[in-house]
N, C-alpha and C positions, 0 to 999 in steps of 0.2 A: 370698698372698691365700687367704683360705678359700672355698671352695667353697659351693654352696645345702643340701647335705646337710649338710654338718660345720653350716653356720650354721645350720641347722634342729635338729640334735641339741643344738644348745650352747640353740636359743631353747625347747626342748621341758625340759631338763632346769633349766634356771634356772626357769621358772615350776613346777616339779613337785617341787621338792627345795630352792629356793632356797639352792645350795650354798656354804661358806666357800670353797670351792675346787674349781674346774672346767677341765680340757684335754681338748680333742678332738685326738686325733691322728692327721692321716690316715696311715696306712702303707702306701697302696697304689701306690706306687713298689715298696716292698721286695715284692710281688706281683705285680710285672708281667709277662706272660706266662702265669701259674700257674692254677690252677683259682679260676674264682670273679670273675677281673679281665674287666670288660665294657669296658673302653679308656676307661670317662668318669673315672677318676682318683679317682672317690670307690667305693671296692667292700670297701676293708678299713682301719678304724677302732681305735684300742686309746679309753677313755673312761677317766677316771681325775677321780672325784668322792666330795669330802668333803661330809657335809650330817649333822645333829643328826636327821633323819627315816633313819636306819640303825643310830640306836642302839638296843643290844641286839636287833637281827635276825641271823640267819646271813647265811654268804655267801652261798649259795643264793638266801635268799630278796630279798635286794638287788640280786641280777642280776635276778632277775624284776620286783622294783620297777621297773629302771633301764628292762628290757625292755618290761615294760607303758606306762608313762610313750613311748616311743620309737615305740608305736603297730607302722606295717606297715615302719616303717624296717631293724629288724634281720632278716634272712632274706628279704626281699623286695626290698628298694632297698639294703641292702649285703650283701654275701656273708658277711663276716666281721666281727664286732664283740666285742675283749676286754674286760672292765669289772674295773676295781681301785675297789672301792665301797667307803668308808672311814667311819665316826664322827669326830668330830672328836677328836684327842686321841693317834687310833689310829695306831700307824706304816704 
């Protein structure tokens, strides 16, 4: 079952990117105990999104896309969040 944040980061980045391909992955099992984990199960996230609105950007600048887009979610409502931001085509 997914969670209100994973379903918020999936309903934020489908209208922002309308991506070929989108996984939220929560990973905050593999954090538990560690710095960062507040016990509610959503605290550390990997994002892994393909979308035609990354092409020809750096990586840099499509974490910021992904980050802006994501609002006060990343660093505020989760501790940790990785982002694999891809163009379509790209491995």
């Amino acid at each position: 079952m997914t969670g209100p944040i994973a379903h918020e980061i999936e309903q934020k980045l489908n209208a922002a990117f309308a991506p070929t391909a989108l996984a939220v992955i929560n990973d905050s099992a593999k954090h538990s105990g560690h710095s960062g984990d507040d016990g509610s199960g959503e605290s550390h996230f990997t994002v892994e999104i393909e979308s035609a609105a990354f092409e020809g950007v750096s990586r840099v600048n499509r974490q910021r896309m992904v980050n802006k887009a994501l609002g006060d979610i990343p660093g505020e409502r989760v501790h940790a969040l990785a982002i694999r931001a891809r163009a379509p085509g790209e491995a």
